[in-house]
C-alpha positions as CSV (number, residue, x, y, z in Angstrom):
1,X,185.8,-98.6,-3.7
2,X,183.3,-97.9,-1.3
3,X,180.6,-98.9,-2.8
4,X,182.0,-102.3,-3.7
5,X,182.7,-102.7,0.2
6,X,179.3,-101.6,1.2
7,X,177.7,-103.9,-1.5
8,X,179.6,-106.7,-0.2
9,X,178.2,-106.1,3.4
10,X,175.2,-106.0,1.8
11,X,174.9,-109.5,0.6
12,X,176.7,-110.7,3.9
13,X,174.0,-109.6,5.4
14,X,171.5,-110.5,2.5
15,X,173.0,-114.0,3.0
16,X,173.2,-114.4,6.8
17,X,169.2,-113.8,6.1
18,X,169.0,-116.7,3.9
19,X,170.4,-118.9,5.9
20,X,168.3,-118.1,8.7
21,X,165.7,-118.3,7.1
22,X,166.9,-122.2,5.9
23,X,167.9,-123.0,9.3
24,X,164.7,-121.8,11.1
25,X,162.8,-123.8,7.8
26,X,164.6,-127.1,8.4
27,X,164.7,-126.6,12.1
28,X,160.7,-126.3,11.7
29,X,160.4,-129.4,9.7
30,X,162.4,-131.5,12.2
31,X,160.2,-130.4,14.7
32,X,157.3,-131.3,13.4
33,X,159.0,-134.9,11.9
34,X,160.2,-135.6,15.4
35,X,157.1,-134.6,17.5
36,X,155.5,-137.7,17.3
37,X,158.3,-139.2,19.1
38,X,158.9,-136.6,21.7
39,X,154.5,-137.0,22.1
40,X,155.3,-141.3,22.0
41,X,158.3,-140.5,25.0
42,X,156.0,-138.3,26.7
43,X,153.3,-141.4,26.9
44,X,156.0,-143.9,27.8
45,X,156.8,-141.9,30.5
46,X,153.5,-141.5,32.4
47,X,152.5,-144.8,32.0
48,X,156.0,-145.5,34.0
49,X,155.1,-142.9,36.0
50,X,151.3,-144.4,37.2
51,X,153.4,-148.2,36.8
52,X,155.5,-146.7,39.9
53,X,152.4,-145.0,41.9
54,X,151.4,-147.8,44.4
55,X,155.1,-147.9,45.3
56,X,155.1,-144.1,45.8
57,X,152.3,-144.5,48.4
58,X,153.5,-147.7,49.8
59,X,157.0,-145.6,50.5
60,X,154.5,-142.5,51.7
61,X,152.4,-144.6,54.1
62,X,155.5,-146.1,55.4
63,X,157.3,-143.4,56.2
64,X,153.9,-141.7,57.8
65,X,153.6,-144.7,59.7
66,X,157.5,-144.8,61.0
67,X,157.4,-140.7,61.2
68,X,153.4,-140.0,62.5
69,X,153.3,-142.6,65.5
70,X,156.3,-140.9,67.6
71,X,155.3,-137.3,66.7
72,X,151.8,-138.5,68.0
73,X,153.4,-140.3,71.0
74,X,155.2,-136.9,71.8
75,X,152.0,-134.8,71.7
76,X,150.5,-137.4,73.4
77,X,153.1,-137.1,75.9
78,X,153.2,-133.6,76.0
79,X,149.1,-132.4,76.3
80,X,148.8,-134.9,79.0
81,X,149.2,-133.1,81.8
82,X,146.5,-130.1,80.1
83,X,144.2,-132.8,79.6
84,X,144.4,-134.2,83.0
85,X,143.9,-130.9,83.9
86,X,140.8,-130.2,82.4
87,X,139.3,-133.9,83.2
88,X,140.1,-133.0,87.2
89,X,138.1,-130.0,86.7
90,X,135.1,-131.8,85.0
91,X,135.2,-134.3,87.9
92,X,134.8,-131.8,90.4
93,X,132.6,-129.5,88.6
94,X,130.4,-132.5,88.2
95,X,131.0,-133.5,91.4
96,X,129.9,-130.3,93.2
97,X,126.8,-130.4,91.1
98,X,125.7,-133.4,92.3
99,X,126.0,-132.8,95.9
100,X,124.5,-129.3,95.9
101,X,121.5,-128.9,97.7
102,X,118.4,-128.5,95.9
């Protein structure tokens, strides 16, 4: 009795082989049937991809534009007083020079 049970695990198991093996076999010839298509949807998708480009950096140099002109207006606004600063000390550096006596 037990060895009629143990034989019949054996082919389970001799059959759940099989059909692995036929399912990894038809699995491999789809792939290789269908990889054209996937390589043909890969192509049609780039060349949508460079198709939409220029409007990618229109959108980019927009949005630098609307986004880079206050953030330089506000670093602008806010060195202004260091640069005036440093110009006032030029001046009179320069000035003193200049009046120095020789």
């Amino acid at each position: 009795m037990f060895f009629v049970s143990a034989l019949g695990a054996l082919g389970v198991l001799v059959s759940l082989a099989v059909l692995g093996v036929l399912a990894g076999l038809v699995s491999l010839v789809f792939w290789v049937v269908l990889l054209p298509f996937r390589i043909l949807g890969l192509v049609f998708r780039g060349l949508a991809f460079l198709l939409f480009v220029p409007f990618l950096l229109l959108l980019g140099g927009w949005i630098a534009f609307l986004v880079g002109i206050p953030i330089l207006l506000a670093l602008m606004v806010s060195t202004a007083p260091a640069v005036l600063f440093v110009l006032a000390i030029v001046w009179l550096v320069r000035r003193s020079f200049r009046r120095a006596p020789a």
